[in-house]
C-alpha positions in Angstrom: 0.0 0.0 0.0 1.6 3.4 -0.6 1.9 5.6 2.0 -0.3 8.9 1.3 1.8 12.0 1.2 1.9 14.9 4.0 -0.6 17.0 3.4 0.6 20.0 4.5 3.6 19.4 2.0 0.9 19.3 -0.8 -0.5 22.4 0.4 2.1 24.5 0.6 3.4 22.8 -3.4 -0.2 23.7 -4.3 0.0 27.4 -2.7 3.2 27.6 -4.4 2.2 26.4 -7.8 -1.4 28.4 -8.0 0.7 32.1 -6.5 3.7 33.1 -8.9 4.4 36.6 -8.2 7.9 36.3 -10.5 7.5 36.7 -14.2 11.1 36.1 -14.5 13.1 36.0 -11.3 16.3 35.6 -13.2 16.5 39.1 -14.0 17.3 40.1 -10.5 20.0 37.4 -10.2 23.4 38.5 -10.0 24.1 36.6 -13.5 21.7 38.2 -15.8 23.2 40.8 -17.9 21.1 43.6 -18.8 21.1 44.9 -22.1 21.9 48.2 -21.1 23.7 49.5 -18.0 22.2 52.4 -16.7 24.0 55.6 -14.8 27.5 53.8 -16.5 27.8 55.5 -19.5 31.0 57.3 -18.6 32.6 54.4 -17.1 31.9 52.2 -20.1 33.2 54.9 -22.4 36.5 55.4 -20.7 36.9 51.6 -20.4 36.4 51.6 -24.4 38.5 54.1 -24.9 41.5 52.4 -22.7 41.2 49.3 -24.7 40.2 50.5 -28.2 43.7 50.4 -29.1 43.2 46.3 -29.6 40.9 47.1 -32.8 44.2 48.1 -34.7 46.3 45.4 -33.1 47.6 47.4 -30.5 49.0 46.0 -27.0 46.0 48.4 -24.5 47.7 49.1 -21.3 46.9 47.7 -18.4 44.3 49.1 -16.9 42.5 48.6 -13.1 38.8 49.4 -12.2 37.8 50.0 -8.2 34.7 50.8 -6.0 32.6 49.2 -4.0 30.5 45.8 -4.4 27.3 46.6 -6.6 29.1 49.6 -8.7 28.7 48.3 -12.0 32.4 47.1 -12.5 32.1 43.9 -14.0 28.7 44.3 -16.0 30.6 47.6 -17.7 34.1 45.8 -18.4 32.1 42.5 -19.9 30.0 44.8 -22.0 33.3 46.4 -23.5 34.4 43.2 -23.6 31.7 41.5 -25.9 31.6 45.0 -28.3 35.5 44.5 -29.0 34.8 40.9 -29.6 31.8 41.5 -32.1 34.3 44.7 -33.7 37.4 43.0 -33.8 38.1 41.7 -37.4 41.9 42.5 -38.2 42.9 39.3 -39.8 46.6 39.8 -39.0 46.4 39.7 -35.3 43.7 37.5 -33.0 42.1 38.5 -30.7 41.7 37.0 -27.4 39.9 38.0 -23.7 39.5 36.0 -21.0 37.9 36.5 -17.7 38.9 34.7 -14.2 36.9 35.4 -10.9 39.7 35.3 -8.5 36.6 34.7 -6.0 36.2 31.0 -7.0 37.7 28.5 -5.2 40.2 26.3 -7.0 40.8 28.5 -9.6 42.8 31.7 -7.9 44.1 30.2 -4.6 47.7 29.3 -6.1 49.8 30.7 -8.8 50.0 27.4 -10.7 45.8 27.0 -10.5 45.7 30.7 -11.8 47.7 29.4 -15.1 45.9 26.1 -15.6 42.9 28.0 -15.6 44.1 30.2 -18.3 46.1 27.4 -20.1 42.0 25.6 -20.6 40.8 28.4 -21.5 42.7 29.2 -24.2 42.2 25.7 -25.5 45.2 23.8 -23.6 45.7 21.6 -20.6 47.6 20.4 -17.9 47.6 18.5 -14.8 46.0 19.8 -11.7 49.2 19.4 -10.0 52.2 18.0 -10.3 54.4 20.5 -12.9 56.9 23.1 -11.6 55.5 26.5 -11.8 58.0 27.9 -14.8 56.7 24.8 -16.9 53.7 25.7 -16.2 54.5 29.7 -18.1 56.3 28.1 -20.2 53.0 26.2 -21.9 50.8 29.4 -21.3 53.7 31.0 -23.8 53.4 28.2 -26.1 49.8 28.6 -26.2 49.5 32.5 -26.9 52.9 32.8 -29.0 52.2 30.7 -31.8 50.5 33.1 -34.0 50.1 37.1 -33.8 47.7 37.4 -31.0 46.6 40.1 -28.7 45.4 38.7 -25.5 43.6 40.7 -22.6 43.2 38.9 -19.3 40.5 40.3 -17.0 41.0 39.4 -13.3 37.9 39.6 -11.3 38.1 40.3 -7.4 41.9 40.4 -8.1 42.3 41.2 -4.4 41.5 37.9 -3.5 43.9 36.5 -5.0 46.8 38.0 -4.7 45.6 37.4 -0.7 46.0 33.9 -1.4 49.3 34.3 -3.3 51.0 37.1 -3.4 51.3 39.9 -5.9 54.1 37.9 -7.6 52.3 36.5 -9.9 50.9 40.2 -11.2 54.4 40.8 -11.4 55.1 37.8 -13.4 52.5 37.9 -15.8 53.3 41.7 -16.8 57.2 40.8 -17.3 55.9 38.2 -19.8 55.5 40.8 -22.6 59.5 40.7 -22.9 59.7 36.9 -23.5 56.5 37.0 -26.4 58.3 37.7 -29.4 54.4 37.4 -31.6 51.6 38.1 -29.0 51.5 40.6 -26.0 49.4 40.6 -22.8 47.1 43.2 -21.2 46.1 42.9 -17.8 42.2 44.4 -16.8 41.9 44.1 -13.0 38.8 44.7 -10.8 38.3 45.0 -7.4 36.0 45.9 -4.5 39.1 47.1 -2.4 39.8 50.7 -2.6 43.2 50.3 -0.6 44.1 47.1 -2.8 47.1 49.3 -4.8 48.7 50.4 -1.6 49.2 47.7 -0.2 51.2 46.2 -4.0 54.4 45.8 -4.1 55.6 49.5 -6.2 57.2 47.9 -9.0 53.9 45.6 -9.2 51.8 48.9 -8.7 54.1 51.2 -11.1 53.3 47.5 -13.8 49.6 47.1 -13.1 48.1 50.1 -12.8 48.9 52.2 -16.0 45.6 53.7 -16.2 42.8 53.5 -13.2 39.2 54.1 -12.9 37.2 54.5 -10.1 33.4 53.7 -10.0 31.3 55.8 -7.3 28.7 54.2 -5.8 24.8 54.9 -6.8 22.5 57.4 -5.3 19.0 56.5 -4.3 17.6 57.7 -7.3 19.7 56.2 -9.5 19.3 52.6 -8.0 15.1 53.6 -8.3 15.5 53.7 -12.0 17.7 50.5 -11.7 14.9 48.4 -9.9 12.4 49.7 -11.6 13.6 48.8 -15.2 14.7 44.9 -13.5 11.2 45.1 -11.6 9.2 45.4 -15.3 10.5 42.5 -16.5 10.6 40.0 -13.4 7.7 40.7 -11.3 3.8 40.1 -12.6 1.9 43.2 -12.6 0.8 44.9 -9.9 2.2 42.8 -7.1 4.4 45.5 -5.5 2.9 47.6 -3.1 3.8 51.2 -3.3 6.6 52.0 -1.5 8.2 48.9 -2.0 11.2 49.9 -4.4 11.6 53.5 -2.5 12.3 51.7 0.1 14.7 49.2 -1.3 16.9 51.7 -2.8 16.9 53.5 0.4 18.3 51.0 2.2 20.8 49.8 -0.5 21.8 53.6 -0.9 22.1 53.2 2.7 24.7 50.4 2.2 27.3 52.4 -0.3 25.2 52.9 -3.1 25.1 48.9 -3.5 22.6 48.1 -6.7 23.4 44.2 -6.2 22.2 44.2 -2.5 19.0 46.3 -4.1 18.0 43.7 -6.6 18.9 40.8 -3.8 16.5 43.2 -1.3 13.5 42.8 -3.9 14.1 39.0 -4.9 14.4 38.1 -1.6 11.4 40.0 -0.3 9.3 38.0 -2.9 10.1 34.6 -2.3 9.1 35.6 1.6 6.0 36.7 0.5 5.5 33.7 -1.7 6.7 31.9 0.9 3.9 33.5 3.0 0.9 32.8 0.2 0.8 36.5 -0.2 -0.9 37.9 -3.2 1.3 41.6 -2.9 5.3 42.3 -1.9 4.9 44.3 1.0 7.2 47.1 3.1 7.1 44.3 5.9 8.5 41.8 3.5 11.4 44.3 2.5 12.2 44.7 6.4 12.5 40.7 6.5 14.6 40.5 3.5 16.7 43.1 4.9 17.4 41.3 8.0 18.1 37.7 6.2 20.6 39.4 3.6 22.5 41.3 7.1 23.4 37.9 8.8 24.0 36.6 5.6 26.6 39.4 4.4 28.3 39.9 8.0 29.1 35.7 7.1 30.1 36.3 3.9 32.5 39.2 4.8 34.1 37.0 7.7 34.5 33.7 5.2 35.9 36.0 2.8 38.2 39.2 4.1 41.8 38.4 3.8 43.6 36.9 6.4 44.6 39.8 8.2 41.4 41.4 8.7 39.8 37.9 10.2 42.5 38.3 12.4 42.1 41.8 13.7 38.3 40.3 13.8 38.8 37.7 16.0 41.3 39.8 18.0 38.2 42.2 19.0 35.6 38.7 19.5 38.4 37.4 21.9 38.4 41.0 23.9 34.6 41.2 23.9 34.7 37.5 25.6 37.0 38.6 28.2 34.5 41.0 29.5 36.2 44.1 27.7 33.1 44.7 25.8 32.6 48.3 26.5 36.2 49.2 27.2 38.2 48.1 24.1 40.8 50.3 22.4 42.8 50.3 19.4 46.1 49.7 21.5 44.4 46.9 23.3 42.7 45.4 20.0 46.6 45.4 18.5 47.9 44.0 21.3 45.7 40.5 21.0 46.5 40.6 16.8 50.4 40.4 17.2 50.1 37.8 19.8 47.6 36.1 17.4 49.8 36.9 14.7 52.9 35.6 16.2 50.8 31.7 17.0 50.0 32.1 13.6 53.3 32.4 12.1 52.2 35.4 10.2 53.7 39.0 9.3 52.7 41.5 12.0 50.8 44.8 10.5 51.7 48.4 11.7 49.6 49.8 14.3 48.9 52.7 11.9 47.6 49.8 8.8 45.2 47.9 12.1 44.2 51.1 12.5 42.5 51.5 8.8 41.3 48.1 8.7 39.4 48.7 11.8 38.2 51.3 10.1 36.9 49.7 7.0 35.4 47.4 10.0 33.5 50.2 11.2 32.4 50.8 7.5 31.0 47.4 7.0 28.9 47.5 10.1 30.9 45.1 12.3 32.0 48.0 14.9 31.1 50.4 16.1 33.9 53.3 16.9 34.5 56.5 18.6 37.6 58.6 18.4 38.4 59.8 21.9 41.1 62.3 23.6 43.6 60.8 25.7 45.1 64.1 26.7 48.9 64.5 26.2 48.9 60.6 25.3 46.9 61.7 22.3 43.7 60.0 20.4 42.5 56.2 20.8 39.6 54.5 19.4 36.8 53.4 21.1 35.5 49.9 19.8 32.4 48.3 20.3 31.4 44.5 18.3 28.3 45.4 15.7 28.0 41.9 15.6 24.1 40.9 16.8 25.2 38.6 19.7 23.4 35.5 18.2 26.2 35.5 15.2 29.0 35.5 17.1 29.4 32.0 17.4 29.0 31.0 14.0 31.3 34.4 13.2 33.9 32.8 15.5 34.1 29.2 14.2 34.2 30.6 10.7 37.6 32.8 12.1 38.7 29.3 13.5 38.4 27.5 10.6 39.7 29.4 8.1 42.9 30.8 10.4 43.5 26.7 11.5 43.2 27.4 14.7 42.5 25.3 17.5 40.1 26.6 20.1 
């Protein structure tokens, strides 16, 4: 006999099935690349104009793009991308661009994995380990110096991996141009870290960063006309209450001018409210989303800041656990990091560079920080965790786990 199914399963798949809000929910994914860019026009025509050079078979300099999550940068550098692939039609030199997410692991955590990426990309192959690192160049040469070729490599989220691995391999690839004697490189990198380039080695910045360009973040009004062009195509008519993407932008405004965080804000709120059998995306259901995307982005940040900043981190967790919570200062906070530094087996920052990333800490939400007088022993500042006290665990076992450390 077969066992009848639970019915409140059914009648939550029948809910489900009978109240489709979406249209299309994939246009307010983080994949889907819209056909135009809005509020980008200048950064996509200085992009162009950087890499134009590649139509008459010209070596582009390298060029890096910054600013904060949700500016644009990738979406703009892909569409310049795919309009130099469609104009491109020298027959004398080929062109080639490829694009890496140094975010992904496997791909960007070692130099070697960086170049066997690129080496089946372009059409090659070799083992996943096993080769020394100057064999593995010396296929990636093989591959692009055969014929005349012009080849542009676009490093997404470079920060990452130079994290990982050092700025070496920047450093590397850019010296390869003297040892093509048919092709040459460009390098394209992107990155969410506005400090990234000071902390470069200067012969690696002096190489890299030939020509910059710096994406600001949106304004409310701008990340309005954003949702609202996305909202037309993905939602069914007349499902969002008024208010609704007002208040999104507001919040994403709120959060650097961040238009992926916006679209996430509106997706999200409509699968609760689907969730919910709700026949309208309400205000409420953009206050839930908010909430579910915070935990979720103060875990993200911790699994994903570089090593150093999960250190400082956990320097100020460790401090709050001692009872310090309302009495922590800069001093005290570097204190902990050298001798976590030190079990760690890991270069010590200056005071001065703790000092900015607790900064970029406050920035993200994850402190809270007051600059206070000291008299003639000068300004401190006061730090208090951000972090809502249910997270901290999970925050900490994260730090754990990626630091190897033992409790």
């Amino acid at each position: 006999m077969v066992e009848k199914n639970n019915p409140g399963i059914d009648r939550i798949f029948d809910s489900f099935l009978k109240n489709n809000l979406f249209k299309d929910k994939f246009v307010l994914q983080t994949s889907y690349t819209p056909e135009n860019i809005p509020h980008r026009n200048e950064q996509i025509e200085q992009i162009a104009s950087i890499l134009a050079p590649v139509l008459r078979g010209e070596r582009t300099s390298n060029l890096f793009v910054y600013g904060k999550t949700g500016t644009g940068k990738t979406l703009s550098v892909q569409c310049v991308r795919n309009e130099l692939l469609k104009r491109h039609s020298s027959e004398d030199t080929k062109l080639i661009i490829q694009y890496i997410n140094c975010k992904l692991k496997k791909v960007s955590d070692t130099e070697y994995r960086i170049l066997a990426e690129l080496i089946k990309k372009l059409g090659g192959s070799v083992p996943a380990t096993g080769l020394p690192t100057d064999q593995v160049y010396n296929k990636f040469i093989e591959l692009i110096d055969n014929e005349k070729k012009l080849v542009v490599l676009i490093f997404d989220e470079i920060d990452h991996a130079v994290d990982k691995i050092s700025d070496n391999f920047l450093y590397n690839l850019t010296r390869l141009n003297s040892e093509l004697s048919k092709s040459q490189i460009s390098i394209v990198g992107i990155s969410n870290n506005l400090t990234f380039l000071d902390d470069l080695d200067p012969r690696v910045r002096s190489s890299l960063s030939e020509e910059e360009i710096v994406f600001p973040p949106y304004n409310a009004l701008q990340l309005q006309d954003i949702l609202k062009k996305r909202a037309e195509k993905a939602f069914k008519e007349g499902v969002l209450q008024d208010g609704v993407i007002a208040k999104c932008a507001a919040l994403a405004a709120r959060e650097h001018g961040d238009a992926r965080r916006a679209l996430d804000l509106l997706r999200i709120a409509g699968e609760i409210a689907e969730r919910n059998n709700l026949h309208k995306i309400s205000l409420q259901d953009i206050d839930m989303a908010n909430e579910k995307i915070e935990k979720d982005k103060i875990l993200d940040i911790v699994r994903t800041e570089p090593k150093q900043f999960q250190i400082t981190l956990l320097s100020i967790i460790n401090l709050n656990e001692q009872g310090r919570s309302g009495e922590v200062f800069t001093g005290d906070v570097y204190n902990l990091y050298q001798g976590l530094c030190d079990r760690l087996k890991t270069d010590v920052l200056t005071q001065r560079r703790v000092s900015d990333i607790l900064s970029e800490f406050d920035m993200m939400g994850l402190i809270n920080s007051s600059v206070i007088s000291k008299g003639r022993q000068g300004r401190t500042r006061k730090i208090k965790l951000s972090i809502p006290q249910n997270l901290v665990p999970k925050v900490k076992d994260i730090l754990h786990e990626s630091l190897n450390l033992s409790d």
